[in-house]
py3Dmol code that shows the C-alpha trace and the ligand (Angstrom):
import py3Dmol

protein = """\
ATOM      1  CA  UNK A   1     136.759 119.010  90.065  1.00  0.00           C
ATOM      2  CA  UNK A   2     138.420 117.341  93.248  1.00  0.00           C
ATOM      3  CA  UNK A   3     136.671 118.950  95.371  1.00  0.00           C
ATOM      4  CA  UNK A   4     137.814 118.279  99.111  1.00  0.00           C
ATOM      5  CA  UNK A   5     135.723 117.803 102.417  1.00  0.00           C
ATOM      6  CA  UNK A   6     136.011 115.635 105.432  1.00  0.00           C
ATOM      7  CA  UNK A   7     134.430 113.116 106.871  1.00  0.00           C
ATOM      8  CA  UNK A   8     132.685 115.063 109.923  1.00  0.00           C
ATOM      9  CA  UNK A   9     134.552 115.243 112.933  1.00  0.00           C
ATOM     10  CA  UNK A  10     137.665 117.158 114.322  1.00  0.00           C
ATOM     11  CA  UNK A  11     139.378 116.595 117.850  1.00  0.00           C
ATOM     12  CA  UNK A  12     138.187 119.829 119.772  1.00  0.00           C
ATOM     13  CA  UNK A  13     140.407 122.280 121.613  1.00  0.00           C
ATOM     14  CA  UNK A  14     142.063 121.022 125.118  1.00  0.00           C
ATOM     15  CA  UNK A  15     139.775 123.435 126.856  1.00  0.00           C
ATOM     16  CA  UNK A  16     136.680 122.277 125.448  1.00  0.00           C
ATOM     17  CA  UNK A  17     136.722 118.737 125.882  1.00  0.00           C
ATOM     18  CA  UNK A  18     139.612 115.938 126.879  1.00  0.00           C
ATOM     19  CA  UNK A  19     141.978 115.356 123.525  1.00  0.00           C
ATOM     20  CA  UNK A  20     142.402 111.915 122.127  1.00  0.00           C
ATOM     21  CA  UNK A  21     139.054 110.327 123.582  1.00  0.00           C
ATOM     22  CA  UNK A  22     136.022 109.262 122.227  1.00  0.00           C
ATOM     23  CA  UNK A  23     132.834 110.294 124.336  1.00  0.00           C
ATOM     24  CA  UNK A  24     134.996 112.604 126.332  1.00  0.00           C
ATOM     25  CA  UNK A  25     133.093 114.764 129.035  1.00  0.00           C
ATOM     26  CA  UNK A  26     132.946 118.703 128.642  1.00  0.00           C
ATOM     27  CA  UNK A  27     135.266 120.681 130.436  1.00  0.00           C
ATOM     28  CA  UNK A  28     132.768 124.085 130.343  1.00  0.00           C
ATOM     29  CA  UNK A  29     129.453 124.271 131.784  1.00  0.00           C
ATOM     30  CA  UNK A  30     126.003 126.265 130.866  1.00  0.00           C
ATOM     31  CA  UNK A  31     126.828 129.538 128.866  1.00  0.00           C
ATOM     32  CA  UNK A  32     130.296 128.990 128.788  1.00  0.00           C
ATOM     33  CA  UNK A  33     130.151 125.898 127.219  1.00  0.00           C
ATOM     34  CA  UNK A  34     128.036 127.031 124.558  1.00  0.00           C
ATOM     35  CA  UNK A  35     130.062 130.181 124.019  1.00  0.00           C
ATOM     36  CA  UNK A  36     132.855 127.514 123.787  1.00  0.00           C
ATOM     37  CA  UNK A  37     131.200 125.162 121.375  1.00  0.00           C
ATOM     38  CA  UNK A  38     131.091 127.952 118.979  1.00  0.00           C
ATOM     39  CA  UNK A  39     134.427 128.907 119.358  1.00  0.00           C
ATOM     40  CA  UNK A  40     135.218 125.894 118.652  1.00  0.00           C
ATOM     41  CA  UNK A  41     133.516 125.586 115.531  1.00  0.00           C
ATOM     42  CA  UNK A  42     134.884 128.678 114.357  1.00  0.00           C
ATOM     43  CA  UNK A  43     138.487 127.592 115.021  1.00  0.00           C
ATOM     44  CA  UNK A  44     137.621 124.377 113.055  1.00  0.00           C
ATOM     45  CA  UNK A  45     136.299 126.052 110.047  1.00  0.00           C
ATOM     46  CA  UNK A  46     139.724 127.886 109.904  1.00  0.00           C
ATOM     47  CA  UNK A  47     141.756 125.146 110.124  1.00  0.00           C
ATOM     48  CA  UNK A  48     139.492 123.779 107.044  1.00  0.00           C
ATOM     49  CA  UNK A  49     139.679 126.955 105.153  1.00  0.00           C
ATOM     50  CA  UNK A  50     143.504 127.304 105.649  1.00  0.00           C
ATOM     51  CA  UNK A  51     143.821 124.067 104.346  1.00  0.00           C
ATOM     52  CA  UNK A  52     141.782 124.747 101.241  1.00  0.00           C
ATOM     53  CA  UNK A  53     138.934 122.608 102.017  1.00  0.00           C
ATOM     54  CA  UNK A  54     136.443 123.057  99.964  1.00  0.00           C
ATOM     55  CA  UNK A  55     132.936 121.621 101.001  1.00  0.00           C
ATOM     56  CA  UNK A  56     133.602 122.504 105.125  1.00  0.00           C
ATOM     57  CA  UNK A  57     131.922 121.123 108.211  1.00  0.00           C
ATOM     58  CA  UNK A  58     131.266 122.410 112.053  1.00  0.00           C
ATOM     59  CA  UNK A  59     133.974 119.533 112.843  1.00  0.00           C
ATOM     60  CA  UNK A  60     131.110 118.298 114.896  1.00  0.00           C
ATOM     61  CA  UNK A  61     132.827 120.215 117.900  1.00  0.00           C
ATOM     62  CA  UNK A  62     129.207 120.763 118.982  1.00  0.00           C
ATOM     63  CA  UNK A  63     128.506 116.873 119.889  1.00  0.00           C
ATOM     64  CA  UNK A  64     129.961 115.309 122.499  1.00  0.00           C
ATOM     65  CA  UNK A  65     129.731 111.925 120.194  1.00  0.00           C
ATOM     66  CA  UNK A  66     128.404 112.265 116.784  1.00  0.00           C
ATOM     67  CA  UNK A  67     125.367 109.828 118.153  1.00  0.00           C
ATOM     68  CA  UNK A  68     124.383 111.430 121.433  1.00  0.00           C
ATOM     69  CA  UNK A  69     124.572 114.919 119.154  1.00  0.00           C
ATOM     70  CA  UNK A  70     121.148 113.617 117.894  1.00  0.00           C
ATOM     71  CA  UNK A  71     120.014 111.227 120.602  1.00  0.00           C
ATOM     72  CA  UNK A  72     120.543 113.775 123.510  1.00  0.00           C
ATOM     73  CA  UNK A  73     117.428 116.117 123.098  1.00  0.00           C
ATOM     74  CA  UNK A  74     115.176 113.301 121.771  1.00  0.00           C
ATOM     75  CA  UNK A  75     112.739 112.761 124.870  1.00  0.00           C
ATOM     76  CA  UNK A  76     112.165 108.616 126.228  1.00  0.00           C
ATOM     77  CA  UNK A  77     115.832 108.604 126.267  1.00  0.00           C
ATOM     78  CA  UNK A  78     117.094 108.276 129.863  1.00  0.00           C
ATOM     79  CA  UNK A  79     121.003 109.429 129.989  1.00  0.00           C
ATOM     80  CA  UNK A  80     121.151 108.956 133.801  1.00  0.00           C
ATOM     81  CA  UNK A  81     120.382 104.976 132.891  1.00  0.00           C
ATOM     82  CA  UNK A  82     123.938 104.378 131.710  1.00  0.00           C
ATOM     83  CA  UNK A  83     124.858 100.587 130.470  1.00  0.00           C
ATOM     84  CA  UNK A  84     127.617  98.915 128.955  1.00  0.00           C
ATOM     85  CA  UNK A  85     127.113  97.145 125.588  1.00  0.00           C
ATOM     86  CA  UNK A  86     128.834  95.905 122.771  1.00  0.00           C
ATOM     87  CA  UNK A  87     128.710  97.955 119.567  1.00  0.00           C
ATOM     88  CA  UNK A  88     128.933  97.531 116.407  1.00  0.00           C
ATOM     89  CA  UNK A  89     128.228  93.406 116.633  1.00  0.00           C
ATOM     90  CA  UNK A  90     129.947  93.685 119.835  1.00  0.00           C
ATOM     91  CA  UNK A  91     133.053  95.016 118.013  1.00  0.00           C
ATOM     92  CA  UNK A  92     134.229  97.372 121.403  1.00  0.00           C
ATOM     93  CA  UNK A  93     131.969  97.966 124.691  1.00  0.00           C
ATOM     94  CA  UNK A  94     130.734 101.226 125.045  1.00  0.00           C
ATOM     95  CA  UNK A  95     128.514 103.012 127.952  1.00  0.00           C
ATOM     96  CA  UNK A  96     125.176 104.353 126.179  1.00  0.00           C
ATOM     97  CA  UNK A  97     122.163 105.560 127.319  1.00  0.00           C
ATOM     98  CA  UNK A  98     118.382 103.616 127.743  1.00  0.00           C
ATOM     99  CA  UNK A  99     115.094 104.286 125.900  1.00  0.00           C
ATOM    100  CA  UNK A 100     112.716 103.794 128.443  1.00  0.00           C
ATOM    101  CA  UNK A 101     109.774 105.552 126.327  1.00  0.00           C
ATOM    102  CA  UNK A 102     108.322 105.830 123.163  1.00  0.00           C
ATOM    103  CA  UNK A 103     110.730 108.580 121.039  1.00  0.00           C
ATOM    104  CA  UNK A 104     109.475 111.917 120.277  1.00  0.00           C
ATOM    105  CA  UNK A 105     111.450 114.793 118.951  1.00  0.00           C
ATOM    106  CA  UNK A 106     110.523 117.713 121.221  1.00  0.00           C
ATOM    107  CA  UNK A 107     112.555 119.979 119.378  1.00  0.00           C
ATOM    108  CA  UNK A 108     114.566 120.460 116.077  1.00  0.00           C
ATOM    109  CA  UNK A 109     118.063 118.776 116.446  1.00  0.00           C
ATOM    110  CA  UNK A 110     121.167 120.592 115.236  1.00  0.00           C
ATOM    111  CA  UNK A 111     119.116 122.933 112.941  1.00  0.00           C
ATOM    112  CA  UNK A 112     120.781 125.597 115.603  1.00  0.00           C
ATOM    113  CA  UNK A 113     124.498 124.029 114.818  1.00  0.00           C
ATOM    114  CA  UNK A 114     123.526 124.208 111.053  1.00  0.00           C
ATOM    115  CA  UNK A 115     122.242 127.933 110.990  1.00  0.00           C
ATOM    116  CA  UNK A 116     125.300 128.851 113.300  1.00  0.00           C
ATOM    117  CA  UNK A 117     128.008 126.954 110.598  1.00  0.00           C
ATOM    118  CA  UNK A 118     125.904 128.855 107.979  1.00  0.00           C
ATOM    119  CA  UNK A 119     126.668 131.902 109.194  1.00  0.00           C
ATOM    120  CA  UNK A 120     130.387 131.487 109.801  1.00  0.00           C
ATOM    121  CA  UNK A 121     131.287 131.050 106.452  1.00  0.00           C
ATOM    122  CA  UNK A 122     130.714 131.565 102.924  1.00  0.00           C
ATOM    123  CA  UNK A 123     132.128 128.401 101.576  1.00  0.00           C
ATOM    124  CA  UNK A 124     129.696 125.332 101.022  1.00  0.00           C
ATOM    125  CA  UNK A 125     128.829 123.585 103.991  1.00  0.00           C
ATOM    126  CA  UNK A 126     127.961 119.816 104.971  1.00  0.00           C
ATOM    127  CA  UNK A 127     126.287 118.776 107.854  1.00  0.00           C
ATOM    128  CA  UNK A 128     126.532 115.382 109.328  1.00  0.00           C
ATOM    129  CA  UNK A 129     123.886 113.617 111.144  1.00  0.00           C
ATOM    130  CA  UNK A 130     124.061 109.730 112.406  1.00  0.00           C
ATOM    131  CA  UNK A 131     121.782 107.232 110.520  1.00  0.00           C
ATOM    132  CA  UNK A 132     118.761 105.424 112.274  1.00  0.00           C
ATOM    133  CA  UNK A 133     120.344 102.332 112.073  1.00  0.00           C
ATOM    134  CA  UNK A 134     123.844 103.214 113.520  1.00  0.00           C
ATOM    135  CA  UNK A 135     121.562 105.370 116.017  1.00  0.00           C
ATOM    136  CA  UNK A 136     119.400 102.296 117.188  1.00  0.00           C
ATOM    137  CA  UNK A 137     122.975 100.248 117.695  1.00  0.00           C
ATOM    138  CA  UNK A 138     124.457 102.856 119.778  1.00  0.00           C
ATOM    139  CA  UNK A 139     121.317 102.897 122.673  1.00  0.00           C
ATOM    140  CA  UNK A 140     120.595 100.326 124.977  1.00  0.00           C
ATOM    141  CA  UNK A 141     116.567  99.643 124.063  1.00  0.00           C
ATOM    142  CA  UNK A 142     114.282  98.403 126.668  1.00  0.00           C
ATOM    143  CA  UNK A 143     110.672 100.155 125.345  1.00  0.00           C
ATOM    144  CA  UNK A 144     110.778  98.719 121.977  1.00  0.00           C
ATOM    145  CA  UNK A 145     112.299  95.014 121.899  1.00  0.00           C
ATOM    146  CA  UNK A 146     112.739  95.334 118.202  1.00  0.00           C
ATOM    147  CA  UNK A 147     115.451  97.889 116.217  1.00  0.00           C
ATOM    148  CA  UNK A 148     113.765  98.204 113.428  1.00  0.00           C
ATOM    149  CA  UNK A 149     110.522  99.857 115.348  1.00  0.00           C
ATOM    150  CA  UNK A 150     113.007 102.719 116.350  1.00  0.00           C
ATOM    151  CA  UNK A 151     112.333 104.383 113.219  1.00  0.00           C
ATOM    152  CA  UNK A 152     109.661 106.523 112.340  1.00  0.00           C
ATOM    153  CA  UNK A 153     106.995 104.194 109.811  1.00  0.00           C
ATOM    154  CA  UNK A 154     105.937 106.810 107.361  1.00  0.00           C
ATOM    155  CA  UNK A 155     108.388 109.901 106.163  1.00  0.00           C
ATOM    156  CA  UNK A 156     105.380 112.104 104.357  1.00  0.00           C
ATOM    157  CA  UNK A 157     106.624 115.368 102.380  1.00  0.00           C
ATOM    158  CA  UNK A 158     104.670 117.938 101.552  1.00  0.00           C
ATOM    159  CA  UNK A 159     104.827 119.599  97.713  1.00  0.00           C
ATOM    160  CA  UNK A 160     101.415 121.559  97.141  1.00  0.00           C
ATOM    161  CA  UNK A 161     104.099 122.963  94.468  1.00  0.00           C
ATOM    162  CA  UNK A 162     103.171 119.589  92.396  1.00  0.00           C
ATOM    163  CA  UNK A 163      99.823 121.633  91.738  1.00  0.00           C
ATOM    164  CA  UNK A 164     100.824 124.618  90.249  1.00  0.00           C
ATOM    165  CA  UNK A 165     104.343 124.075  88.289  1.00  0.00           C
ATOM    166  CA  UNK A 166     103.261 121.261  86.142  1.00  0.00           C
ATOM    167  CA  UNK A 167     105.762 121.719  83.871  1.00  0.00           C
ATOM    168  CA  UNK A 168     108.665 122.063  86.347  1.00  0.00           C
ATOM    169  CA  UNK A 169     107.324 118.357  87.852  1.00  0.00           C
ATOM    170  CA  UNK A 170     107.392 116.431  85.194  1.00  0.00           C
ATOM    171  CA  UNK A 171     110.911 118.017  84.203  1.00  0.00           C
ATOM    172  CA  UNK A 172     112.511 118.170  88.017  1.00  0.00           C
ATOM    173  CA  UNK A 173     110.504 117.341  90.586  1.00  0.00           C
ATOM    174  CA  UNK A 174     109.681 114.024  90.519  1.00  0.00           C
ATOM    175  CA  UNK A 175     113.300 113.088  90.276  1.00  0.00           C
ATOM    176  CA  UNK A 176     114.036 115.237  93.048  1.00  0.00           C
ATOM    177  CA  UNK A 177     111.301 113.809  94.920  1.00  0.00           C
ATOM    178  CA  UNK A 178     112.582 110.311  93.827  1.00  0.00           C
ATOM    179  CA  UNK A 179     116.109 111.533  95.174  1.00  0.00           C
ATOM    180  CA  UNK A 180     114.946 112.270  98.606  1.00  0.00           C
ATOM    181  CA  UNK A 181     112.856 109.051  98.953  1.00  0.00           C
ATOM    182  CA  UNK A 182     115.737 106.621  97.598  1.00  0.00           C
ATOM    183  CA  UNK A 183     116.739 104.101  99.887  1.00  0.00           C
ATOM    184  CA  UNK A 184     114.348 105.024 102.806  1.00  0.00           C
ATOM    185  CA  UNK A 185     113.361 102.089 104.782  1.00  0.00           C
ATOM    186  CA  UNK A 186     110.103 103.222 105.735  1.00  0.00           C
ATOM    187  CA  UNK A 187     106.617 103.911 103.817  1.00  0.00           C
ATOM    188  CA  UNK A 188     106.885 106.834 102.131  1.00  0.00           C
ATOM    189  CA  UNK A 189     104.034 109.859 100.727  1.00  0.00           C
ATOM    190  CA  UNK A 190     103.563 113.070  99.413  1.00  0.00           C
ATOM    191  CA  UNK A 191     101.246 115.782  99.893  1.00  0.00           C
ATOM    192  CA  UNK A 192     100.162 117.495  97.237  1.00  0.00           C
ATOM    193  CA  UNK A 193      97.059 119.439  97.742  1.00  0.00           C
ATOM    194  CA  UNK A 194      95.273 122.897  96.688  1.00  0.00           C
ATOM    195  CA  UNK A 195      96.448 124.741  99.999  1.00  0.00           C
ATOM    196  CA  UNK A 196      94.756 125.748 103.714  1.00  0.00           C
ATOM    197  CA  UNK A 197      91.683 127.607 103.635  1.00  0.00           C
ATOM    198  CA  UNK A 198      93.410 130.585 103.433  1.00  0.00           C
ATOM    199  CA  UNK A 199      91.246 133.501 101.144  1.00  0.00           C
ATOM    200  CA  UNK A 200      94.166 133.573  98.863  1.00  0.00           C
ATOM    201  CA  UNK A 201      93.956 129.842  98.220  1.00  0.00           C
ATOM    202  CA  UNK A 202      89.969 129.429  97.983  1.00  0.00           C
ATOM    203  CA  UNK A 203      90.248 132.430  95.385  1.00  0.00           C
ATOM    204  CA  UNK A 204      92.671 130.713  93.317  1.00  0.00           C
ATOM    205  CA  UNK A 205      90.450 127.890  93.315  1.00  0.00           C
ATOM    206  CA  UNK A 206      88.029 129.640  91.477  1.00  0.00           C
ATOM    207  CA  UNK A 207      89.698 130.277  88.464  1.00  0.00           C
ATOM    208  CA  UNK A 208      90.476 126.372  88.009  1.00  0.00           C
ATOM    209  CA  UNK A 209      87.227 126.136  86.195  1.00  0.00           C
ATOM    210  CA  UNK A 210      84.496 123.089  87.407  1.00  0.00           C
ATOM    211  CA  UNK A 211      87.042 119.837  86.918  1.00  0.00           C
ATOM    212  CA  UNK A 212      90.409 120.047  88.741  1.00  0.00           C
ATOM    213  CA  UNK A 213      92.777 117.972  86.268  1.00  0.00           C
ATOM    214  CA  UNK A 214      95.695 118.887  87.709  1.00  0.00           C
ATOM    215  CA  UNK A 215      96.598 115.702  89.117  1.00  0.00           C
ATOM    216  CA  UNK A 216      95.868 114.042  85.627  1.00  0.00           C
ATOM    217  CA  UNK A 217      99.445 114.858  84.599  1.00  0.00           C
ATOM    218  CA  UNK A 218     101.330 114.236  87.732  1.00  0.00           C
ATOM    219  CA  UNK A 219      99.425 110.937  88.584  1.00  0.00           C
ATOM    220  CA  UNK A 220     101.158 108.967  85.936  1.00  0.00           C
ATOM    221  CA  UNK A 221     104.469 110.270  86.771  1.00  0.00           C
ATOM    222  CA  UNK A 222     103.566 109.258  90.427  1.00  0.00           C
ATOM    223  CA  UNK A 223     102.355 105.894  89.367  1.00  0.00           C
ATOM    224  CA  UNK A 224     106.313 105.481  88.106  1.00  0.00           C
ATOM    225  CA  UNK A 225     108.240 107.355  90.277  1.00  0.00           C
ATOM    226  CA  UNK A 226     109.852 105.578  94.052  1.00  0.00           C
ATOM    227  CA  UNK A 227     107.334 107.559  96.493  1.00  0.00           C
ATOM    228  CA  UNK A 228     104.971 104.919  98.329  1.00  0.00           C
ATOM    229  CA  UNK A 229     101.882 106.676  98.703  1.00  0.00           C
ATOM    230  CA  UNK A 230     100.059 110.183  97.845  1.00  0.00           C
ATOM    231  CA  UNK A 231      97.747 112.508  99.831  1.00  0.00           C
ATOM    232  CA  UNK A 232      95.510 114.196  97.784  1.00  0.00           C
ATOM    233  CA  UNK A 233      92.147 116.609  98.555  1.00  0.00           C
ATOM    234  CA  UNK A 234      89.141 115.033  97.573  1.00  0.00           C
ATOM    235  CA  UNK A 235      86.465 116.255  99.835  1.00  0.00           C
ATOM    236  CA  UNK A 236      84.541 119.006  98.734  1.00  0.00           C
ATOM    237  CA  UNK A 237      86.985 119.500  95.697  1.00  0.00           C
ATOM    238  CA  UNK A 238      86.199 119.463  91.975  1.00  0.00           C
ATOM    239  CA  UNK A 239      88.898 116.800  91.633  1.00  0.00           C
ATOM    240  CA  UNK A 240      87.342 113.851  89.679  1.00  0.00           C
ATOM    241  CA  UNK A 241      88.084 110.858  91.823  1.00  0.00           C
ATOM    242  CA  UNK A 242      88.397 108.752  88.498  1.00  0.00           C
ATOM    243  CA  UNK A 243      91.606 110.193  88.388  1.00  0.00           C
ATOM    244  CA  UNK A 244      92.703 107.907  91.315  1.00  0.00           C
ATOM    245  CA  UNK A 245      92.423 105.282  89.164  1.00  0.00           C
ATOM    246  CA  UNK A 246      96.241 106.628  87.314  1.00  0.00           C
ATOM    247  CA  UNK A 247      98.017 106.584  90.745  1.00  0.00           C
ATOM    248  CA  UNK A 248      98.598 102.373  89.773  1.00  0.00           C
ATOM    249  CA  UNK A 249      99.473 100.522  93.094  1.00  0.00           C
ATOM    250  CA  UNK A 250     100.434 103.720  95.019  1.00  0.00           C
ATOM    251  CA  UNK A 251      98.695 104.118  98.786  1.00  0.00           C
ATOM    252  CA  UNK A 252      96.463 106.798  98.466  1.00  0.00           C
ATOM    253  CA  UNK A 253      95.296 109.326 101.374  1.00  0.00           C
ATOM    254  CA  UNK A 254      91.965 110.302 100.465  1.00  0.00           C
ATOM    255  CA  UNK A 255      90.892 113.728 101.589  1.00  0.00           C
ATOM    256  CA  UNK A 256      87.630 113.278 103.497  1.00  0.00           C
ATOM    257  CA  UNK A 257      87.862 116.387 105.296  1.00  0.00           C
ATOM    258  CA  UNK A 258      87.850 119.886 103.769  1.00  0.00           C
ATOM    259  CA  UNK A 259      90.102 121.953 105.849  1.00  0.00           C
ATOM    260  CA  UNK A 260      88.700 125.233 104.058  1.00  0.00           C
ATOM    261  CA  UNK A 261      85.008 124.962 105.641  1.00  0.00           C
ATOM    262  CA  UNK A 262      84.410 125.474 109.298  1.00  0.00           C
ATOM    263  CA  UNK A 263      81.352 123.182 109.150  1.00  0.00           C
ATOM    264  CA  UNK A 264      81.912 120.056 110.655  1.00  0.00           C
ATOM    265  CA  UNK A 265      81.518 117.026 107.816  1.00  0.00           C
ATOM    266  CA  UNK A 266      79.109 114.181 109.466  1.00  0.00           C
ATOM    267  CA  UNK A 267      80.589 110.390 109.649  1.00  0.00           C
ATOM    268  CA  UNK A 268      78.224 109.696 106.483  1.00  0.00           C
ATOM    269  CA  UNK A 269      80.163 112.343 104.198  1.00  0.00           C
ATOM    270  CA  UNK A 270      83.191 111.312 105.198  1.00  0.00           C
ATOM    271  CA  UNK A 271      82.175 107.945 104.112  1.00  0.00           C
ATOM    272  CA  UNK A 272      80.527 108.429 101.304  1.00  0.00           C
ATOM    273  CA  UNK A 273      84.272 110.253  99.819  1.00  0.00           C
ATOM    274  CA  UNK A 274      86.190 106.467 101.337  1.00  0.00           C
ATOM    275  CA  UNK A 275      83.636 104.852  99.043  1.00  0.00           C
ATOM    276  CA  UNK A 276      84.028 106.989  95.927  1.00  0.00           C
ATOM    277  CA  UNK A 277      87.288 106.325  96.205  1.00  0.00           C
ATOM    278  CA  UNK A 278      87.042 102.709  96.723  1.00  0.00           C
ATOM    279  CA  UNK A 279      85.719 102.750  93.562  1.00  0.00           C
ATOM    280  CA  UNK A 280      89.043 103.091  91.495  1.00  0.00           C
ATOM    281  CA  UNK A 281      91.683 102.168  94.437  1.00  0.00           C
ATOM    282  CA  UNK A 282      91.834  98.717  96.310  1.00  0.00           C
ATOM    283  CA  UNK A 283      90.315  99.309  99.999  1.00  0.00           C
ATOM    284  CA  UNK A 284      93.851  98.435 101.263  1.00  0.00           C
ATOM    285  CA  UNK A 285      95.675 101.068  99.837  1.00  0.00           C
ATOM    286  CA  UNK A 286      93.258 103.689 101.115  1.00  0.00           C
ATOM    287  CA  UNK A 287      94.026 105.556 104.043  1.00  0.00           C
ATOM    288  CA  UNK A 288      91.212 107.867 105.284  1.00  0.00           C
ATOM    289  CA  UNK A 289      92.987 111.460 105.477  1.00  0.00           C
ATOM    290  CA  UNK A 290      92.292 115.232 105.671  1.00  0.00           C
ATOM    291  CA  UNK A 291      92.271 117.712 102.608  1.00  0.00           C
ATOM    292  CA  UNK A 292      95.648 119.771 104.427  1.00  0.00           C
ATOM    293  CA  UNK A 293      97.087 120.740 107.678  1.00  0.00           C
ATOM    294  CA  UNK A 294      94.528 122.106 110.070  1.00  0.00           C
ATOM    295  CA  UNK A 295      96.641 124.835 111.314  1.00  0.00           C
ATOM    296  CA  UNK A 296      94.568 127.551 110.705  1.00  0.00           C
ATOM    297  CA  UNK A 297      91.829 126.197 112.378  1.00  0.00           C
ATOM    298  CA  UNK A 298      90.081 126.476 115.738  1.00  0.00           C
ATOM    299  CA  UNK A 299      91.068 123.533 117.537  1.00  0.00           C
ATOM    300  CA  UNK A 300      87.686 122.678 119.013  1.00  0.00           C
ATOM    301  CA  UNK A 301      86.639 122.518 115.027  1.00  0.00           C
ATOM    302  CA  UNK A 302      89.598 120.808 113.995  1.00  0.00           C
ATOM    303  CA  UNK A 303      88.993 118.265 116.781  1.00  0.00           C
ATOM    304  CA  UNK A 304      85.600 117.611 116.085  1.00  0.00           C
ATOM    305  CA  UNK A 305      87.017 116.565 112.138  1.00  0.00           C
ATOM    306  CA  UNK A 306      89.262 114.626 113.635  1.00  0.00           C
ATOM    307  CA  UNK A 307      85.820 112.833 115.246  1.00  0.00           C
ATOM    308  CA  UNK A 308      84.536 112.599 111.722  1.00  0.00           C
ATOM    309  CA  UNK A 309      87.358 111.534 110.013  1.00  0.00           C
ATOM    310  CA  UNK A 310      87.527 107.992 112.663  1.00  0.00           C
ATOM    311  CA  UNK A 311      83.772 108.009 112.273  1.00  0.00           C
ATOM    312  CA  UNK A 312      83.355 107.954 108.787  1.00  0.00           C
ATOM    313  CA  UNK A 313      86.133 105.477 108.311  1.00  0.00           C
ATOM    314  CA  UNK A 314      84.399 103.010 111.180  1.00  0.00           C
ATOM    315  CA  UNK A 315      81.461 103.341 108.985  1.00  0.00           C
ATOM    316  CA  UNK A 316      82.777 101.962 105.557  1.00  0.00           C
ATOM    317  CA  UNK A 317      84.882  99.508 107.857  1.00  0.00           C
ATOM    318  CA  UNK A 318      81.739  97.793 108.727  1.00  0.00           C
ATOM    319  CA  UNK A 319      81.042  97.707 105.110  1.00  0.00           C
ATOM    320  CA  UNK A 320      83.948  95.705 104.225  1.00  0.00           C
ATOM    321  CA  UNK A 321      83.948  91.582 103.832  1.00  0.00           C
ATOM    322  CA  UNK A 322      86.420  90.763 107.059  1.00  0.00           C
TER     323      UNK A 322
END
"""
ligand_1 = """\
1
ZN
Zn 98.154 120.626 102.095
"""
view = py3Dmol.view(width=600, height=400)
view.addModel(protein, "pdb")
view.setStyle({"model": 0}, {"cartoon": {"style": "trace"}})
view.addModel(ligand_1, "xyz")
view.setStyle({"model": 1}, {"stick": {}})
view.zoomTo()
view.show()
């Protein structure tokens, strides 16, 4: 009961970075400013735990400004292409950086902070991270013209657990699902599928008899739950594609590709799935997909399903009135 945590942030030690300022420039540099960082967030987690907080954070002593934390290592953002703006509907003028290219994520952000703060301490953590919208108001945007394209347009997550604990879904993990999902303001899917072509996977798949019904009791759940969309295996797997038909007005990937063969599927098979499928889902909630990841593949192989895939989809394409 009562638990106490705070907000995020902490000022940092003197040495580490000027006191009472907001954006305030490192005083260390290279390995001694990461060796200082950490001290830093050790010195903040004893403050916390001396004061008997309860849920603790890093104090964010990592960040130079709890935006450019995230923004820093993201590449198309050009930090020597500093500008004054007005934040925060021009509340107070502020000197940000300039996306000058598309955004891509090189690397994970802060998953080092977070594994560090995990270590340091055995009391329940929280970590902090900006959101998109507060990110997008804090650069100064000259690639994209529009905020709201900032953001990534589909979140997908991936639960080929939804195929084997069909008790545990209907009784947690649709709501957890449902949890995750709430309030996102893109397109969202999951992934549920019967694995990579891996031998312990296409074994399994042997003992689930001719007709996969699996998806026959999560489907309806689905059909009710917040997630957008679902990506499902359907080529070359004993799933009947009436079952589609319980997914409601959900997007549906359709599986064209099996992942588990290295033969190369021709544009007609790939179609010929897309039309199956068009056969119990509307042609504008289908999305032409692959069975799984193609990790364990060859990559000439995988690229040459890739060729299939946008084949077969041109194909059926045609097919449609315009
Ligand atoms: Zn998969």
């Amino acid at each position: 009961m009562l638990d106490t945590t705070i907000a995020g942030s902490l000022p940092k030690p003197a040495w580490l970075a000027t006191p009472r300022m907001l954006w305030a420039p490192w005083k260390l540099e290279g390995a001694a400013l990461e060796e200082g960082k950490r001290d830093a967030v050790r010195l903040a987690l004893q403050d916390q735990a001396e004061a008997g907080i309860d849920i603790v954070t890093d104090g964010e002593q990592t960040r130079r400004h709890f935006v450019w934390g995230f923004v820093e290592p993201l590449e198309g953002v050009d930090f020597s292409k500093m500008m004054r703006i007005g934040i925060r509907a021009d509340r107070y003028q502020a000197d940000v950086p300039t996306v000058t290219a598309p955004l891509r994520r090189q690397r994970p952000i802060h998953s080092a902070e977070a594994r560090y703060l995990r270590s340091q301490t055995r009391q329940r953590i929280k970590f902090t991270m900006p959101g998109p919208m507060t990110i997008a108001d804090t650069i100064h945007d000259v690639h994209y013209g529009r905020r709201a394209d900032l953001g990534v347009d589909v979140i997908q997550l991936d639960e080929p657990a939804f195929n084997v604990y069909m008790d545990e879904v209907r009784e947690w993990g649709i709501a957890a699902l449902d949890k995750v999902v709430e309030g996102l303001p893109c397109r969202t899917v999951v992934h549920i599928c019967y694995g990579y072509g891996i031998k312990a996977n296409t074994d399994w798949k042997k003992t689930l008899g001719s007709e996969w019904r699996q998806y026959e009791r999560t489907f309806p759940l689905l059909a009710k739950s917040r997630i957008g969309g679902v990506s499902l295996e359907c080529a070359n797997s004993h799933v009947p594609m009436s079952l589609l038909g319980l997914l409601g007005d959900k997007d549906v990937l359709v599986g064209a590709i099996d992942v588990a063969s290295d033969r190369v599927e021709t544009p007609e098979e790939v179609a010929a799935v897309i039309r199956e499928a068009m056969r119990y889902v509307k042609p504008s909630q289908i999305y032409p997909c692959t069975n799984c990841g193609m990790v364990p593949l060859d990559r000439d192989l995988a690229r040459a399903k890739l060729h299939a895939l946008g084949a077969g989809a041109a194909l059926v394409r045609r097919e449609l009135p315009a």
